[in-house]
N, C-alpha and C positions, 0 to 999 in steps of 0.2 A: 688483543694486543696489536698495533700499530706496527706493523716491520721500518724499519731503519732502510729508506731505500737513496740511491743517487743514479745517477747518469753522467757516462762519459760520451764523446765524440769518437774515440774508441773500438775499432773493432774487436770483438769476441779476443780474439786469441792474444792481443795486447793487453786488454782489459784485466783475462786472467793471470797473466804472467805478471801484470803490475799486483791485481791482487793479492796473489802466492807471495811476493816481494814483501807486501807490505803486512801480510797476516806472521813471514819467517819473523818480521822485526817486533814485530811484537810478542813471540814465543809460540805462535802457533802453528801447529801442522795440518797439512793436510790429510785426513785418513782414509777417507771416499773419494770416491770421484763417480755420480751417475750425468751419462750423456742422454739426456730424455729424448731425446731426437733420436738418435739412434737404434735407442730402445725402442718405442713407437712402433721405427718402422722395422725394424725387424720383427716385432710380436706381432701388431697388430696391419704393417703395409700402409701405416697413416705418416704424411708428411706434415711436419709441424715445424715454426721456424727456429731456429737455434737457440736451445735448453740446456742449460749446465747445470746440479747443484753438486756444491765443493761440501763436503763435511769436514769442518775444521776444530780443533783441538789444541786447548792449550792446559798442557799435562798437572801445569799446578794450580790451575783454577777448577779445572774438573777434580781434581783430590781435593779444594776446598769445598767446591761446591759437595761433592760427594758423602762426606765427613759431618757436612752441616744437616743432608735430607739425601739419604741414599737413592730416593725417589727421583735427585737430578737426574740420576742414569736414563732417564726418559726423555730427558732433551740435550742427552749428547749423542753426536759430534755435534758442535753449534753450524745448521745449513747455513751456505751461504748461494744465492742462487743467480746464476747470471743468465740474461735473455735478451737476444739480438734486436734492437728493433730500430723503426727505418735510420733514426740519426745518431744510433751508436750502439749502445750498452746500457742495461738494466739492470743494478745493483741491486740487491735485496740481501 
């Protein structure tokens, strides 16, 4: 599968706040939140450059999807992953 990806001009923490904005308007929530960066270097002392993925949810499409193949529960929350790079934001 091909990921859905864009790019903004955007720093990280604009980027996600427009995200979150625009995932509320569509019904969805955010249920996750891993900062892989963070994680990294606390487990392993590895610097890596800024890694977000958001696990996002939208309560009535995952009870349709659910309903249709219980087996969706295996790709919910739907990630959504954001990654810093030189000239903005990495959408995926």
């Amino acid at each position: 599968m091909t990921p859905i990806t864009t790019t903004t001009e955007l720093d990280m923490a604009d980027t996600e706040a427009a995200l979150r904005a625009a995932l509320a308007q569509k019904g969805f929530g955010v249920l996750t939140e891993i900062d892989v960066t963070s994680t990294l270097k606390a487990k392993l002392d590895i610097d890596i450059p800024p890694l977000k993925i958001l696990g996002a949810c939208n309560p009535h499409l995952a009870l349709q999807a659910l309903t249709v193949d219980p087996d969706a529960a295996l790709v919910l929350p739907c990630n959504v992953v954001l990654e810093a790079i030189p000239t903005g934001t990495l959408v995926r």
